[in-house]
LOVOPA-387030 format. One record per residue (C-alpha): residue in three letters; x, y, z. Coordinates in steps of 0.05 Angstrom, whole numbers, padded with zeros to 5 digits, always signed. Each point is the difference from the previous one (the first is absolute). Layout:
BEGIN
ALAXYZ
...
//
This chain:
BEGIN
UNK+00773+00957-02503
UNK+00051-00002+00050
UNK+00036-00065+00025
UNK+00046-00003+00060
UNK+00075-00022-00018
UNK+00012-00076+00001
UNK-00067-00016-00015
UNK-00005-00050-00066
UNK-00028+00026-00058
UNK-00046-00049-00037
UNK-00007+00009-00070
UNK-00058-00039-00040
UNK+00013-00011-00073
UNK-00064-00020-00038
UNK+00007-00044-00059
UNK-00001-00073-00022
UNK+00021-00056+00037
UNK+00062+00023+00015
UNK-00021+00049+00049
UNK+00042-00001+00061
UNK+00004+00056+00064
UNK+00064+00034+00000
UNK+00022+00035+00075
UNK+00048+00052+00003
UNK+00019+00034+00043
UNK-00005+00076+00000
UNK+00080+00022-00016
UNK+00002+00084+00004
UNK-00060+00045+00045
UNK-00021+00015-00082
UNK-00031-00060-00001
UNK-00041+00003+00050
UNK-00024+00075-00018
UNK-00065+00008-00031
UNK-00022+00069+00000
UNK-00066+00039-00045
UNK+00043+00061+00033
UNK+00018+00028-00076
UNK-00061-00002-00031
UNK-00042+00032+00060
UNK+00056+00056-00019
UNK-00009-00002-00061
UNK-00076+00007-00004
UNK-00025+00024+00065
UNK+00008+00068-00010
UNK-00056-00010-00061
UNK-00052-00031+00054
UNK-00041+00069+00028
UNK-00059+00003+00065
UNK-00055+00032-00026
UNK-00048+00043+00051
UNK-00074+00012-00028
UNK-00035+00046+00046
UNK-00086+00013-00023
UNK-00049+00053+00044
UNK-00060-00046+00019
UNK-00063+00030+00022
UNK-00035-00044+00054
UNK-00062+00020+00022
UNK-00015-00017+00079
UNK-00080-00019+00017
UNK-00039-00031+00051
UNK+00022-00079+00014
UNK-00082-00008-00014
UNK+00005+00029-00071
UNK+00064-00042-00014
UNK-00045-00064+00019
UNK+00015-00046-00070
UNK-00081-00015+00015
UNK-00023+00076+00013
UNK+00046+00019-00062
UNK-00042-00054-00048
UNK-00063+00038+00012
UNK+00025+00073+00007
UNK+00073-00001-00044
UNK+00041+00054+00011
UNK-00061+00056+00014
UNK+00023+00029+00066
UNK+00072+00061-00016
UNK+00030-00013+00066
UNK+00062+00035+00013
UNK+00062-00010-00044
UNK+00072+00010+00007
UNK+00066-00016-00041
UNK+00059-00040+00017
UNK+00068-00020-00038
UNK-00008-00068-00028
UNK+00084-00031-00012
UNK+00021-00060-00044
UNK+00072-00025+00005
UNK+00031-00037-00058
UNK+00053-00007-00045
UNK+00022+00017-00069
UNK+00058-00016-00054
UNK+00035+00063-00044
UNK-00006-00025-00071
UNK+00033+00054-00036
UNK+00057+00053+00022
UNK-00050+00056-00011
UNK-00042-00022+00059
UNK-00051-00043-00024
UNK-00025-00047+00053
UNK-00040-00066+00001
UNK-00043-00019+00055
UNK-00066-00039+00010
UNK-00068+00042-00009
UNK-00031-00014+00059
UNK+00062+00028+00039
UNK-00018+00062-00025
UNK-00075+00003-00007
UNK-00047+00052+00020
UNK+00069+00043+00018
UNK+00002+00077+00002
UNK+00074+00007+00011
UNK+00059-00054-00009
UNK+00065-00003+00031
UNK+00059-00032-00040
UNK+00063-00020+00051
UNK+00053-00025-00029
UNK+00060-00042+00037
UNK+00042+00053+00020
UNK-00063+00031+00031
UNK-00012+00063-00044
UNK-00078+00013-00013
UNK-00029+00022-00062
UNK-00070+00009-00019
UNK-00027-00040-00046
UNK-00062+00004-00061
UNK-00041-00058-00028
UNK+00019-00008-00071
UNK-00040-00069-00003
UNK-00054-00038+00041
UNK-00015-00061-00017
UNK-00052-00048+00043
UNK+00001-00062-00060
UNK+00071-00002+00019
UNK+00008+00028+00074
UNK+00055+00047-00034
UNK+00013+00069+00005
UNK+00057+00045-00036
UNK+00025+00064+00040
UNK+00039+00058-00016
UNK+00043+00040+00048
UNK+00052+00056-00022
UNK+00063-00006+00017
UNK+00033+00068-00035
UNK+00034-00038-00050
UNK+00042-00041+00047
UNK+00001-00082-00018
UNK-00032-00049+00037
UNK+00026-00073+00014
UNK-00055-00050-00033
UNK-00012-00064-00024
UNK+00001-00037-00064
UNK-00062-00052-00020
UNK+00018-00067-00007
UNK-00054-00057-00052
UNK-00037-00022+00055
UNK-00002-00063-00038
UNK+00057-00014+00001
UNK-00009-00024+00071
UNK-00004-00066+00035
UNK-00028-00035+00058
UNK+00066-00002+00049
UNK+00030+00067-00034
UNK+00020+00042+00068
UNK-00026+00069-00001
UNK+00009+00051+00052
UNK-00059+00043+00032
UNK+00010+00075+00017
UNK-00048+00040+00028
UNK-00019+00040+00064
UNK-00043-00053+00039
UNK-00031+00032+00071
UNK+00026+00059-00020
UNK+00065-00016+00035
UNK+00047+00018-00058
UNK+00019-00024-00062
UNK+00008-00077+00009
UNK+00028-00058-00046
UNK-00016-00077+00009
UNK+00015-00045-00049
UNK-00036-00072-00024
UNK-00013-00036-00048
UNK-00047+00001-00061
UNK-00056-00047+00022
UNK-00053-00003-00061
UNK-00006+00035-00070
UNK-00067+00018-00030
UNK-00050+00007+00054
UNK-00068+00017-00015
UNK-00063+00004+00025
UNK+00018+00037+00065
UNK-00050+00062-00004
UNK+00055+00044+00008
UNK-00005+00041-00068
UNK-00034-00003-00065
UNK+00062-00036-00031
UNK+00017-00058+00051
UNK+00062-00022-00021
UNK+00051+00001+00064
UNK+00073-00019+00023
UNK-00004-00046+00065
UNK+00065+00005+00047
UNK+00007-00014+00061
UNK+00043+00060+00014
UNK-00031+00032+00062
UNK-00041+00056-00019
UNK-00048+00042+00055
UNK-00042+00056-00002
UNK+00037+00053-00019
UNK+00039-00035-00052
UNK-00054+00009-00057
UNK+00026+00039-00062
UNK+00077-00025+00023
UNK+00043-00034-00053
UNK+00010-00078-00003
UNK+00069+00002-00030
UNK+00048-00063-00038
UNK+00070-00019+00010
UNK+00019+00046-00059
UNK-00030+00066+00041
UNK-00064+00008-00047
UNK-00076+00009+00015
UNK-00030-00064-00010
UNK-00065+00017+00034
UNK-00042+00053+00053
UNK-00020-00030+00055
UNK-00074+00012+00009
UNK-00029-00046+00053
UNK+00007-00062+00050
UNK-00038-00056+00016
UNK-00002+00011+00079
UNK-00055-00047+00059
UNK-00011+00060+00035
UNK-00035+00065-00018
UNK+00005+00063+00006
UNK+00064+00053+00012
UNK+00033-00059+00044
UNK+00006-00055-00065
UNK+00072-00014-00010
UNK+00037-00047-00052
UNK-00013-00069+00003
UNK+00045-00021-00058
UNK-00061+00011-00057
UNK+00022+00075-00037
UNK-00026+00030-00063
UNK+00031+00041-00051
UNK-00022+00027-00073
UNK+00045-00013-00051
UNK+00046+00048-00035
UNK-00031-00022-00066
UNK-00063+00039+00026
UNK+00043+00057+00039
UNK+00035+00013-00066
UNK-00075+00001-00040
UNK-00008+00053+00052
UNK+00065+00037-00001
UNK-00011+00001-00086
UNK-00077+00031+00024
UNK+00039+00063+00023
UNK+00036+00019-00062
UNK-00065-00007-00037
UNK-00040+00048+00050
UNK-00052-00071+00004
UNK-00001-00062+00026
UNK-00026-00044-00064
UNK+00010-00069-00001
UNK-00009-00054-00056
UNK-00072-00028-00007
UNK-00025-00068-00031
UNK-00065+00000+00013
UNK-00022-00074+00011
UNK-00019-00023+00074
UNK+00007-00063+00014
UNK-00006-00062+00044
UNK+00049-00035+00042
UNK+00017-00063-00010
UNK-00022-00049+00044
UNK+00016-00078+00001
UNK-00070-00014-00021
UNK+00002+00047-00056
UNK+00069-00022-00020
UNK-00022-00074+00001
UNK-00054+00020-00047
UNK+00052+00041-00042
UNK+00047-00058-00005
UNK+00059+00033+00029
UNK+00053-00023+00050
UNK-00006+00044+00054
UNK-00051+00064+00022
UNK+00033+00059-00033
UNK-00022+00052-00042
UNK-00064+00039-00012
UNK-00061-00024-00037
UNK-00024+00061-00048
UNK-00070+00023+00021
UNK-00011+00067-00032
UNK+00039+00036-00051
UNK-00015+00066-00006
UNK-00013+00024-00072
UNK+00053+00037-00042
UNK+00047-00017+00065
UNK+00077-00009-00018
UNK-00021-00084+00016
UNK-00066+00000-00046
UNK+00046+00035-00057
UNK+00057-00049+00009
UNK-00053-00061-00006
UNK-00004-00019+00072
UNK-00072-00032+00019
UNK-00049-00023+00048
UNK+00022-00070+00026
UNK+00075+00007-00018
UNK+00042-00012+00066
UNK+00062+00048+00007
UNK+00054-00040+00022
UNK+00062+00055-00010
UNK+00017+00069-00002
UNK+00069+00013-00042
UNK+00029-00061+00028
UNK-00034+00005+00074
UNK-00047-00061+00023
UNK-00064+00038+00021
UNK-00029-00041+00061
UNK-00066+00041+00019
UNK-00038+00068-00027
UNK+00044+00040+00040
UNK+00063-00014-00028
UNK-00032+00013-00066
UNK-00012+00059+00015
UNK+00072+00020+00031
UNK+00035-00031-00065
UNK-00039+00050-00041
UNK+00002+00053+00046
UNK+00086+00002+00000
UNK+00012-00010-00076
UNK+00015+00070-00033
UNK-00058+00038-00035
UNK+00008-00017-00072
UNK+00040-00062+00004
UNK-00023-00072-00025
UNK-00018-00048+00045
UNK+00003-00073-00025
UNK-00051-00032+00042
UNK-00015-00081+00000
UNK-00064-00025-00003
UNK-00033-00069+00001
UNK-00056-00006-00056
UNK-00044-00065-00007
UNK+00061-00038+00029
UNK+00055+00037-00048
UNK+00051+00037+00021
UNK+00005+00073-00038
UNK+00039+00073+00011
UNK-00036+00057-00016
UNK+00042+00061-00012
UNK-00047+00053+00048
UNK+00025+00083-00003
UNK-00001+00030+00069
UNK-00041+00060-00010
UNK-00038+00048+00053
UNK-00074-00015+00015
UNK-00045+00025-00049
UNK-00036+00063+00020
UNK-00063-00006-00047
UNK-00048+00025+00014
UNK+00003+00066+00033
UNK-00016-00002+00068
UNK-00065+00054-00007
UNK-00018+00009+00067
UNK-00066+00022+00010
UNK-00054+00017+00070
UNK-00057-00033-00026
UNK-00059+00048+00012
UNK-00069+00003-00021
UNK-00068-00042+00026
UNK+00022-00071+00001
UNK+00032-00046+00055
UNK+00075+00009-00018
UNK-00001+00070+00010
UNK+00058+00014+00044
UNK+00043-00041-00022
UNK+00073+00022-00031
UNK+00010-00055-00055
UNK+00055-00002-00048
UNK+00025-00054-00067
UNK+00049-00049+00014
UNK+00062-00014-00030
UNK+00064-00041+00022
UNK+00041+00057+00012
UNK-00064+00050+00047
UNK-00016-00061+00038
UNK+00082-00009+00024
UNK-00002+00072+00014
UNK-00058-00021+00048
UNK+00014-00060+00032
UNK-00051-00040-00048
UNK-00005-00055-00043
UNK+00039+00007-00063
UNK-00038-00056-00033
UNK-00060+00027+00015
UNK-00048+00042-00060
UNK-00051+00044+00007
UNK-00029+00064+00043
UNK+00026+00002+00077
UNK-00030+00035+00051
UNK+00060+00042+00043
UNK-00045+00036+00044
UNK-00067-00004+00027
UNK-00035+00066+00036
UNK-00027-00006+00067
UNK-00078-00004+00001
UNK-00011-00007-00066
UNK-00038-00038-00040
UNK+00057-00048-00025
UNK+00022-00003+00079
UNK-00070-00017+00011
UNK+00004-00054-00044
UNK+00058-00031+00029
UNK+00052+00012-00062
UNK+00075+00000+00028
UNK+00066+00031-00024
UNK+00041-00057-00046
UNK-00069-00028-00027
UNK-00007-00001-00081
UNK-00065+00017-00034
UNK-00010-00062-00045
UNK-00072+00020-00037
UNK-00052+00037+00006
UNK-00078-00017-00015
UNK+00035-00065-00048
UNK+00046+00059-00019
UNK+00079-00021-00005
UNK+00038+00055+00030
UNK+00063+00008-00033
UNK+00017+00070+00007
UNK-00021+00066+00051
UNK-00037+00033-00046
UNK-00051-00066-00011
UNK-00008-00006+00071
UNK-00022+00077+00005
UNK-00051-00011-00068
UNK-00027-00063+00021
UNK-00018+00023+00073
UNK-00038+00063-00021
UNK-00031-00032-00069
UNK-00044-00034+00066
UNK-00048+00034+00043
UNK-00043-00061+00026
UNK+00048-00055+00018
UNK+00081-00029+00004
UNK+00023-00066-00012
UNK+00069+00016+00024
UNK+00053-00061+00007
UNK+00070+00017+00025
UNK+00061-00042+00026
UNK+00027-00005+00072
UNK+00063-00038+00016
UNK-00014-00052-00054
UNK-00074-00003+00010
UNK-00054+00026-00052
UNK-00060+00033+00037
UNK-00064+00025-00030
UNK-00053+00039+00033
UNK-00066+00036-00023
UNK-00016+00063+00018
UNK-00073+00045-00015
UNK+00002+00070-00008
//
């Protein structure tokens, strides 16, 4: 900030009573120099603009046939004519390592045929998708540079940050060129924003604008603290711009990544409880303080929790030291602790206190998937089911928690379409039959030839029908 000369300067010194305003007045021009100059120098050539370019095939009908109300009756039965275009995405990215790996969000880069790396003295390289991830809207990218060093960034404990820390923003926003705006951080820990599978976001008010996502949010020391991933804008569409509310994931989560590239996989601790958030109701009823923590309802069994003694009704209050205000955060604390470590993690049990020692391993993957096309005379013929287990359904965007036989595909006109069963919906018994496994499901809906009792869930909801041969 910059103060012209003779102007007082009015220092505030917080403490006891004694506190008293001092003025001074500004005696050399260093005084009144304040400049983030050196570190845009000293990490801006690490901040890259990332060009994704994807072939889309449109296909061009009659305005009659593109009627939402003609399309309910008829779907998509009429060809038309079709033609292709070049679909672009603008964003940023942040060199991690001086072999040219590259961080950026996922949905910069999805659906992409070809990506364009530029880095801040303009050169272009080509770039290849090491890592995609959607849970975390990060990706990891690779572009060969012929042995030559690349400027890049070290990763800074994103907890080690507090509200009123300044950070700095780089990024490319409008595609104008690679831009820096500074801020401050405005809130730690936010959740519940339906921006990934793991909500658990940096708020600054930093400008960031389109174009900015998968750009660094950088300290005072010149480290990655965060990726900035999204804003909170009153207007839609390509024309939203920064209204002081940005988003970035942490670097605890970009490093989980980052590790997910040495390994060849992205695998991430697993608990395997789900939980409820704490409400002030629920922690009235609890006799605690305040509404934080989780309220146990499922443990799954053999899980890393079940095996460490953690139950149904214990509240999780901390993670290795880290309050855990809502089901989210939960799942970020776990998520960002190494594979293998121990987590000490503080419960509250029939109004005591306790730490339960908890190892972080991967999600189980019993039992084999076994995926199977149901065939044969019977109503679930059609269907593609497979067996659940923690570590399938996170391959598949499904429930971890959940047990059973899942249905992953359904035919078109037949008899399981016929019946109404959907993709994501689990096969829960058969004729008074529990169905635990792919193979019962196949034996129980052959063994009848005259009628099905079949009961499945749907988004939390346990429907039954009948059905005669």
């Amino acid at each position: 900030m910059a103060l012209a000369a003779g102007i007082a300067l009015t220092l505030l010194s917080f403490g006891p009573a004694s506190a008293q305003t001092v003025r001074q007045v500004p005696a050399s021009r260093e005084d009144i120099q304040y400049s983030f100059a050196p570190l845009v120098r000293k990490v801006g050539p690490a901040v890259v603009n990332i060009y994704a370019r994807a072939e889309v095939t449109e296909r061009r009908i009659s305005p009659l046939f593109d009627d939402p109300f003609f399309r309910r009756f008829f779907g998509d039965v009429f060809p038309g004519e079709t033609r292709k275009r070049t679909a672009q995405s603008l964003g940023s990215g942040v060199i991690m390592r001086e072999d040219g790996l590259v961080v950026t969000n996922a949905h910069v880069i999805k659906g992409a045929d070809e990506i364009t790396v530029v880095l801040a003295d303009r050169r272009e390289f080509d770039a290849k998708i090491l890592i995609q991830d959607e849970r975390t809207d990060l990706a990891v990218l690779r572009i060969e540079t012929d042995g030559e060093n690349l400027p890049y960034l070290q990763i800074r404990d994103s907890d080690e940050l507090e509200v009123g820390d300044i950070v700095l923003a780089i990024g490319n926003p409008f595609g104008v060129g690679q831009t820096v705006t500074s801020g401050i951080i405005s809130a730690l820990a936010r959740t519940a924003l339906g921006i990934t599978d793991y909500s658990f976001f940096i708020q600054t008010d930093a400008a960031i604008n389109p174009g900015n996502s998968g750009g660094a949010l950088i300290s005072m020391d010149g480290r990655l603290v965060g990726v900035n991933t999204a804003i909170f804008s009153n207007q839609k569409g390509s024309g939203a711009g920064s209204v002081g509310i940005g988003f970035a994931v942490p670097s605890n989560m970009v490093r989980t990544i980052l590790e997910g590239v040495d390994k060849g996989v992205i695998i991430r601790p697993w608990l395997g409880v789900s939980g409820q958030t704490m409400t002030t109701e629920l922690a009235e009823q609890f006799g605690l303080p305040r509404p934080v923590g989780v309220a146990v309802t499922d443990v799954y069994p053999d899980g890393p929790a079940a095996n460490a003694g953690i139950r149904v009704g214990d509240i999780v209050l901390k993670v290795s030291g880290r309050e855990i205000v809502d089901e989210q955060a939960l799942r970020y604390r776990v998520a960002t602790r190494p594979l293998e470590s121990i987590a000490e993690i503080e419960i509250l049990r029939r109004g005591e206190i306790e730490t339960v020692s908890v190892p972080m391993r991967p999600p189980l993957a019993q039992p084999a998937p076994d995926l199977r096309d149901l065939n044969g005379q019977h109503p679930l013929a059609g269907a593609r089911v497979a067996n659940l287990s923690p570590a399938f359904a996170l391959e598949n965007d499904l429930d971890d928690m959940a047990r059973g036989v899942v249905v992953l595909k359904v035919a078109r006109q037949s008899p399981a379409a016929r019946i109404g069963l959907r993709p994501g919906d689990i096969v829960l018994e058969v004729n008074g039959e529990k169905i635990d496994l792919v193979a019962t499901l196949e034996r129980a809906m052959l063994s009848s030839q005259n009628a099905w009792r079949i009961s499945i869930r749907r988004e939390g909801q346990v429907l039954t029908t009948e059905i005669k041969s």
